[in-house]
SEKEPA-90024 format. One record per residue (C-alpha): x, y, z; chain; residue number from 0; residue in one letter. Coordinates in nm, 3 decimals. Layout:
<node u="X" v="Y" w="Z" cadena="A" num="NUM" residuo="a"/>
...
END
This chain:
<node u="-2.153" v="2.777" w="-5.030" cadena="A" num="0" residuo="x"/>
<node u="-1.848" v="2.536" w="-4.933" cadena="A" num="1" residuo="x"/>
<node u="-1.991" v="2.318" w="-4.638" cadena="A" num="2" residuo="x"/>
<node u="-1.667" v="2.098" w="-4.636" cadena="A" num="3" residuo="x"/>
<node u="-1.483" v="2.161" w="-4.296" cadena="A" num="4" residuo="x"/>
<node u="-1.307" v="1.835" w="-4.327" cadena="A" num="5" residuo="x"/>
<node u="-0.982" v="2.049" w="-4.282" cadena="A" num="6" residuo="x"/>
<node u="-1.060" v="2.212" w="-3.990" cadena="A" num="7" residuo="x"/>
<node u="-1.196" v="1.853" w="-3.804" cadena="A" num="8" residuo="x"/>
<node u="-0.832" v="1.694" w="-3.947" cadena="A" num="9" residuo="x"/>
<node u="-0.656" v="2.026" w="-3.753" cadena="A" num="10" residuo="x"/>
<node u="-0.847" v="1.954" w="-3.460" cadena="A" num="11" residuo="x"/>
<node u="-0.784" v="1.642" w="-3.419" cadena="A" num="12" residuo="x"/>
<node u="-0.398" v="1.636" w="-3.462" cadena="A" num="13" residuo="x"/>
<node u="-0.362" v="1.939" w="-3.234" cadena="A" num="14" residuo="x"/>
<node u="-0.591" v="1.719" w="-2.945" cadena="A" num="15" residuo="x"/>
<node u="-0.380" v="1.469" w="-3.013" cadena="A" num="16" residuo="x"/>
<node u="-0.041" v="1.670" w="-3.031" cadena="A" num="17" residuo="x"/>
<node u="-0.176" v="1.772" w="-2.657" cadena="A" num="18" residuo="x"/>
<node u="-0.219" v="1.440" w="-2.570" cadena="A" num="19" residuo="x"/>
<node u="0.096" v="1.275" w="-2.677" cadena="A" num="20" residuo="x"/>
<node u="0.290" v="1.619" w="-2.483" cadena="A" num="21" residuo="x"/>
<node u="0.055" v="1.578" w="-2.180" cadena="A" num="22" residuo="x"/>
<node u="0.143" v="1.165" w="-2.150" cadena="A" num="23" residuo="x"/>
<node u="0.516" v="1.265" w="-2.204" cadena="A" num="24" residuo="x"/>
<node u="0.506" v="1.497" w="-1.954" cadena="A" num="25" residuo="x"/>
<node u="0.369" v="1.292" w="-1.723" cadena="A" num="26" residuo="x"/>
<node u="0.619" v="1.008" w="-1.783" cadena="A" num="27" residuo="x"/>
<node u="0.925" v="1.260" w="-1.744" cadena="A" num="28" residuo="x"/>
<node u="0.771" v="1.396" w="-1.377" cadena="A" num="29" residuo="x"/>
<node u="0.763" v="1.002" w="-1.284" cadena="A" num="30" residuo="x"/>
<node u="1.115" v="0.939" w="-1.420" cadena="A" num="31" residuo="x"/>
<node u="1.246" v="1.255" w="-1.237" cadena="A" num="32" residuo="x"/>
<node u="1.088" v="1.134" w="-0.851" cadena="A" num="33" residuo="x"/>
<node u="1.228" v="0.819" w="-0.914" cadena="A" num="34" residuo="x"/>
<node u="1.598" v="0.945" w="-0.961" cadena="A" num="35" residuo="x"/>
<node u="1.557" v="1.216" w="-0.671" cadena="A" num="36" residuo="x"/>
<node u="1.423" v="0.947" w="-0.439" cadena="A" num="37" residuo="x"/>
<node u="1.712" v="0.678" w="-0.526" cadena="A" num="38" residuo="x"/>
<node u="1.831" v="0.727" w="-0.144" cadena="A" num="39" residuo="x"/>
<node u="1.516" v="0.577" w="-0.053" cadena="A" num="40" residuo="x"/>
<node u="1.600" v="0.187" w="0.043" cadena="A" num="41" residuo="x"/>
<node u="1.435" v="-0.118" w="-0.098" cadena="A" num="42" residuo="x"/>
<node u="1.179" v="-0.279" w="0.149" cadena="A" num="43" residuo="x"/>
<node u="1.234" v="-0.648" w="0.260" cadena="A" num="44" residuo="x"/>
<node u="1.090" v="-0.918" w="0.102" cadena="A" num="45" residuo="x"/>
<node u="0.885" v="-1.169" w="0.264" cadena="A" num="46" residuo="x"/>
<node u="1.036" v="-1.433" w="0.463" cadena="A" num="47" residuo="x"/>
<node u="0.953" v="-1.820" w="0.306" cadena="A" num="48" residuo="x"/>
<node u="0.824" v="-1.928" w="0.674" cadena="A" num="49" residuo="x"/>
<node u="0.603" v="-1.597" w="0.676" cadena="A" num="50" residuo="x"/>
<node u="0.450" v="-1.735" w="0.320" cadena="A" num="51" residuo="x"/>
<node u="0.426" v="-2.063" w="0.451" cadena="A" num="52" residuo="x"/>
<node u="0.246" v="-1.985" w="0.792" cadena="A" num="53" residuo="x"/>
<node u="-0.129" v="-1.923" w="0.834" cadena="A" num="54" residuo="x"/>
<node u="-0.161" v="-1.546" w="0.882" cadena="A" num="55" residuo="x"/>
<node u="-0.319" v="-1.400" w="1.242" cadena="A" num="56" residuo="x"/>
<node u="-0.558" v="-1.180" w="0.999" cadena="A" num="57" residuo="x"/>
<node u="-0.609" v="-1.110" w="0.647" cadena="A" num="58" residuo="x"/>
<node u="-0.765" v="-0.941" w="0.369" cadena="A" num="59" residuo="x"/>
<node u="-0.787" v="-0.875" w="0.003" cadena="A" num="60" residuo="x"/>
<node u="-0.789" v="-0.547" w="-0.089" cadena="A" num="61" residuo="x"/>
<node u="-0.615" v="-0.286" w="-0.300" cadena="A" num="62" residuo="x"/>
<node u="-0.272" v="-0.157" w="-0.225" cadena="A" num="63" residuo="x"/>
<node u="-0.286" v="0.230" w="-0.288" cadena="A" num="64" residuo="x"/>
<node u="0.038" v="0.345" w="-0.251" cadena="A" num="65" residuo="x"/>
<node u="0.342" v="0.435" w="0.016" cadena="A" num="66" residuo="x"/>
<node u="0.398" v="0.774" w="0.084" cadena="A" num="67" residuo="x"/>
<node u="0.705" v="0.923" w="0.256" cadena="A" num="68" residuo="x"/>
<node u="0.642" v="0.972" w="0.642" cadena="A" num="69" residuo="x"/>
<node u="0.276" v="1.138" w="0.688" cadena="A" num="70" residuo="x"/>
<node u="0.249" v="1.355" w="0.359" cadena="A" num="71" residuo="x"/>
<node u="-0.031" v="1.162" w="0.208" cadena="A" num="72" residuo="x"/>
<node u="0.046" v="1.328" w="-0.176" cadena="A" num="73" residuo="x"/>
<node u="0.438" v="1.305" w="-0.176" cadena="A" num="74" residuo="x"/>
<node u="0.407" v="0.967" w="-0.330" cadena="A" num="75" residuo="x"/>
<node u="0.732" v="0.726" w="-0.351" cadena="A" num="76" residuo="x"/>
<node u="0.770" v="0.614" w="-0.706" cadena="A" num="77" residuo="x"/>
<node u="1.094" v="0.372" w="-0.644" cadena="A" num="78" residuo="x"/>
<node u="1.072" v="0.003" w="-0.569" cadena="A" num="79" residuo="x"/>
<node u="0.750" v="-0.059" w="-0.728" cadena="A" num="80" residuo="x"/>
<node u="0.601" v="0.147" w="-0.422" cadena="A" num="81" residuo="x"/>
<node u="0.425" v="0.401" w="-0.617" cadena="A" num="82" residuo="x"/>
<node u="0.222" v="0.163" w="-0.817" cadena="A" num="83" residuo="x"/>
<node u="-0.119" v="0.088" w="-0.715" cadena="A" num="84" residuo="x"/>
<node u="-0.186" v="-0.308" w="-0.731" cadena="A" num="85" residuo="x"/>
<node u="-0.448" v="-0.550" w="-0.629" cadena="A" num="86" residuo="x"/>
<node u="-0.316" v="-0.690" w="-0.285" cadena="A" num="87" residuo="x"/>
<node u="-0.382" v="-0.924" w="-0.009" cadena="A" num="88" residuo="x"/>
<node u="-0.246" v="-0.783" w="0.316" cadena="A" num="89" residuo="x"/>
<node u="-0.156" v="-1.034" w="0.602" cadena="A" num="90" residuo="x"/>
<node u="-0.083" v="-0.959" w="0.976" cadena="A" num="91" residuo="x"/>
<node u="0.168" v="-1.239" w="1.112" cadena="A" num="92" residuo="x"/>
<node u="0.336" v="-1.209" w="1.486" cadena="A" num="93" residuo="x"/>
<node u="0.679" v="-1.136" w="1.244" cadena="A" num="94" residuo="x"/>
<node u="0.558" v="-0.803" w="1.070" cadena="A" num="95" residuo="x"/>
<node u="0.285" v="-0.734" w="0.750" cadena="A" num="96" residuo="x"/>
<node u="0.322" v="-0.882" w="0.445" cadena="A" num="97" residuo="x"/>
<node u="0.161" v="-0.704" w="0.133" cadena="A" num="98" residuo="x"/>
<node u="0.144" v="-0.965" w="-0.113" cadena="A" num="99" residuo="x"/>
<node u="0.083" v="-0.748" w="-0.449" cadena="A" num="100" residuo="x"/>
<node u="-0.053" v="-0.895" w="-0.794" cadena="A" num="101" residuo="x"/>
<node u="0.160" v="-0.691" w="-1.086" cadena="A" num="102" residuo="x"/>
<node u="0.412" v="-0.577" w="-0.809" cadena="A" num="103" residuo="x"/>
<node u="0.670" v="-0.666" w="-0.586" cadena="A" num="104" residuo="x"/>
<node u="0.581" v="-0.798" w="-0.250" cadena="A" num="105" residuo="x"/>
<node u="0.688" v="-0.647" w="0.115" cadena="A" num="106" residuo="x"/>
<node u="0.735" v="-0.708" w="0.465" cadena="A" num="107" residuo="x"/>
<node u="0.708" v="-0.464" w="0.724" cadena="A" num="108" residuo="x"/>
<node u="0.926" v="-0.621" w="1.017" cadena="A" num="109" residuo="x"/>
<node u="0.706" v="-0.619" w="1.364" cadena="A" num="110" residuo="x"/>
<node u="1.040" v="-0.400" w="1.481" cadena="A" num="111" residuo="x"/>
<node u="0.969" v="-0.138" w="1.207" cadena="A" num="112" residuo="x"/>
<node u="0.587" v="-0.069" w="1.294" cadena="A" num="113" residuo="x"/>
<node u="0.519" v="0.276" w="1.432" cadena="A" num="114" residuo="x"/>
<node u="0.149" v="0.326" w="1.374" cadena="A" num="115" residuo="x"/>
<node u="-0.180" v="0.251" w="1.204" cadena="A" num="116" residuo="x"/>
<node u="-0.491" v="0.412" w="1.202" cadena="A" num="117" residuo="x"/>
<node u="-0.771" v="0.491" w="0.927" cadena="A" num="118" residuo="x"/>
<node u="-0.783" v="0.787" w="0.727" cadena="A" num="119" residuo="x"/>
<node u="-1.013" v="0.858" w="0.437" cadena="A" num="120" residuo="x"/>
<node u="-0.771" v="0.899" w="0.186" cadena="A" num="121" residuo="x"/>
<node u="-0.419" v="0.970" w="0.018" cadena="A" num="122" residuo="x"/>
<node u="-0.214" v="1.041" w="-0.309" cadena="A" num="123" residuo="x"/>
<node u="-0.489" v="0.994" w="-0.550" cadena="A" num="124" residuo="x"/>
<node u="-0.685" v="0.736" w="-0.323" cadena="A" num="125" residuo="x"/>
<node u="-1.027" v="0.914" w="-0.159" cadena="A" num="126" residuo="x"/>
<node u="-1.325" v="0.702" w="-0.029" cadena="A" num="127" residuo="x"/>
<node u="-1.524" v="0.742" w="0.294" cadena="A" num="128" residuo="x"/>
<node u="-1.386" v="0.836" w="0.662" cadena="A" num="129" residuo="x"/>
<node u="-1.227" v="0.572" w="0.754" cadena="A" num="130" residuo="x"/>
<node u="-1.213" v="0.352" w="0.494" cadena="A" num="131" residuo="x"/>
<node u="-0.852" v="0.327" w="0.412" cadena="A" num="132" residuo="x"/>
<node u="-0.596" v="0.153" w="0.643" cadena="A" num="133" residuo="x"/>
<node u="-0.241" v="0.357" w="0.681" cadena="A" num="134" residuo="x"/>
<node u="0.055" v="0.211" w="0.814" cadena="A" num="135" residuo="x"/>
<node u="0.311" v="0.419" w="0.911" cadena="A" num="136" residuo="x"/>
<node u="0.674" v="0.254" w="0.945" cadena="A" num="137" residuo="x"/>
<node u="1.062" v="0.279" w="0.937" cadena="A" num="138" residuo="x"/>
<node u="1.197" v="0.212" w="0.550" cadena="A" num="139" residuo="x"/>
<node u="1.568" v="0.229" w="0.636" cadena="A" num="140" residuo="x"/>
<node u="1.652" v="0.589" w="0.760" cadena="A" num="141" residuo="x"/>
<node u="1.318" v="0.720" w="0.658" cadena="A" num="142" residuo="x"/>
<node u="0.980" v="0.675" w="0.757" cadena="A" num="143" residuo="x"/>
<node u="0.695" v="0.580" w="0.517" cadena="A" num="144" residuo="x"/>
<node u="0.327" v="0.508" w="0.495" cadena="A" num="145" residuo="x"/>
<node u="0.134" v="0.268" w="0.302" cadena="A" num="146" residuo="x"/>
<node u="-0.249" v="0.270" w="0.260" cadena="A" num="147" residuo="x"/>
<node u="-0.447" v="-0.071" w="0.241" cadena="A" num="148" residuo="x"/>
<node u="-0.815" v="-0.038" w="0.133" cadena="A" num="149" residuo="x"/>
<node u="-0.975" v="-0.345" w="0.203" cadena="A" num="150" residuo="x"/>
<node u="-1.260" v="-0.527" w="-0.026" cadena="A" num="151" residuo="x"/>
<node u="-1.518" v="-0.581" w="0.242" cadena="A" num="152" residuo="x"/>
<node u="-1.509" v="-0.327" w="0.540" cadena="A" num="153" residuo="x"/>
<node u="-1.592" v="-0.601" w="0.780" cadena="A" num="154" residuo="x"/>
<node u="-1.207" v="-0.719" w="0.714" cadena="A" num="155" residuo="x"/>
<node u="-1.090" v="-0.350" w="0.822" cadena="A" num="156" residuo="x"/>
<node u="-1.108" v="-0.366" w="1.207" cadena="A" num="157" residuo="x"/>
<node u="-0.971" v="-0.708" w="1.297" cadena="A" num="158" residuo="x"/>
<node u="-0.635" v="-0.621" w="1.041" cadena="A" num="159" residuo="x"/>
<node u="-0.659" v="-0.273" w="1.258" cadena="A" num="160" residuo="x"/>
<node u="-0.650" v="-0.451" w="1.568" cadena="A" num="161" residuo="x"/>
<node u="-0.396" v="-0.708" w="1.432" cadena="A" num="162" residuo="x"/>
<node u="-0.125" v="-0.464" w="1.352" cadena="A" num="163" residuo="x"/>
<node u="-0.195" v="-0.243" w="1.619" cadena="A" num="164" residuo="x"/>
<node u="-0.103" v="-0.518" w="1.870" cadena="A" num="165" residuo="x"/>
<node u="0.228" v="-0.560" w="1.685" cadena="A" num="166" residuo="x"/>
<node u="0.300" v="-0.189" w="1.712" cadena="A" num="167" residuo="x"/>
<node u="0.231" v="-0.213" w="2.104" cadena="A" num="168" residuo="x"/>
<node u="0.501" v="-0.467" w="2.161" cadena="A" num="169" residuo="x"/>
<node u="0.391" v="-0.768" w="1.976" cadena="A" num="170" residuo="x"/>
<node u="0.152" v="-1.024" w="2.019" cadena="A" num="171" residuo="x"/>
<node u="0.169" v="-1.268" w="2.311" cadena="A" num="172" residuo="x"/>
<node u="0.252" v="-1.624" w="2.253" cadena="A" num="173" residuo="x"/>
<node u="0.026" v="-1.835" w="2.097" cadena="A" num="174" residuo="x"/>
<node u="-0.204" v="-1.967" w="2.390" cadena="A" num="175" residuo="x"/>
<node u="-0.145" v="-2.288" w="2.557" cadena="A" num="176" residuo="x"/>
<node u="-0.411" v="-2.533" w="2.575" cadena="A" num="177" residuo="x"/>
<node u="-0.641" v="-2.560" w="2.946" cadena="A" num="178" residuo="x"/>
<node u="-0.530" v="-2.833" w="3.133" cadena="A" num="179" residuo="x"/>
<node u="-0.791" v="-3.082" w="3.238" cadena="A" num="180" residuo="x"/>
<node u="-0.929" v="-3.097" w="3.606" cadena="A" num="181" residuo="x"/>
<node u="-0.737" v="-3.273" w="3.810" cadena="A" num="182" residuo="x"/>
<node u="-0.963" v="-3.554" w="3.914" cadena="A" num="183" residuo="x"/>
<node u="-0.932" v="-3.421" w="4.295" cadena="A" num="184" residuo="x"/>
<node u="-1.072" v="-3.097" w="4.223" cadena="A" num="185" residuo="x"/>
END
């Protein structure tokens, strides 16, 4: 009796890894093919210097999960970096949002491009609990786009909710002036 099956272990394992190799280069011509069809898709802005240099009205490190084009949560955009999912620290200034990405390109969403944020629990390969991603949806050129945030620590989520939020109502009001003292009459 033969027990020597070392020929059917070495066919195994080059047909699993035949599979493998056609499964990875699959995957990498699917990527390469959304990127060319969404080449009409334009490049987002860059943040500002001053926006970099000012301290932000909220903030937040987090993950940047992706941007997805308008409200279709799986129809992920692979140009621009935007399809790549990056450590990220996401600041609300009275200009726009600035994602400010480790690995990727950083963005600015202009305050005049903001159409909406909310929470969602998930989107393009991104699922966690109700609520516990932040999407905002906004104007990239001639198309509209959303990008999910998911924050580190949920207590961060509501005040960069309420941040943005003001933006997309019309901006935040100046910054306050200081009380006046009493007048000594009063």
């Amino acid at each position: 009796m033969n027990d020597d099956f070392s020929a059917e272990y070495t066919l195994i394992a080059f047909l699993t890894g035949l599979g493998l190799v056609v499964i990875v280069a699959l995957m990498w011509w699917g990527w390469r093919n959304r990127k060319r069809r969404q080449q009409d898709i334009a490049a987002p802005a860059s943040v500002p210097a001053d926006v970099l240099e000012s301290e932000p009205l909220a903030g937040a490190e987090g993950m940047y999960v992706t941007t997805v084009r308008g409200r279709d949560y799986l129809d992920r955009i692979a140009v621009h970096d935007l399809g790549l999912r990056t450590n990220a620290r996401l600041e609300v200034h009275r200009s726009g949002v600035a994602l400010l990405r480790e690995g990727g390109s950083n963005l600015f969403i202009p305050q005049a491009d903001l159409r909406q944020v909310g929470l969602d629990s998930g989107m393009s390969g991104k699922f966690v609990e109700k609520g516990g991603l932040l999407v905002v949806s906004w104007s990239l050129g001639d198309h509209e786009v959303s990008t999910g945030f998911r924050t580190r620590s949920a207590d961060d989520r509501d005040p960069l909710l309420t941040a943005i939020q003001a933006l997309v109502d019309g901006g935040l009001p100046a910054a306050p002036m200081a009380a006046s003292a009493p007048s000594p009459d009063a």
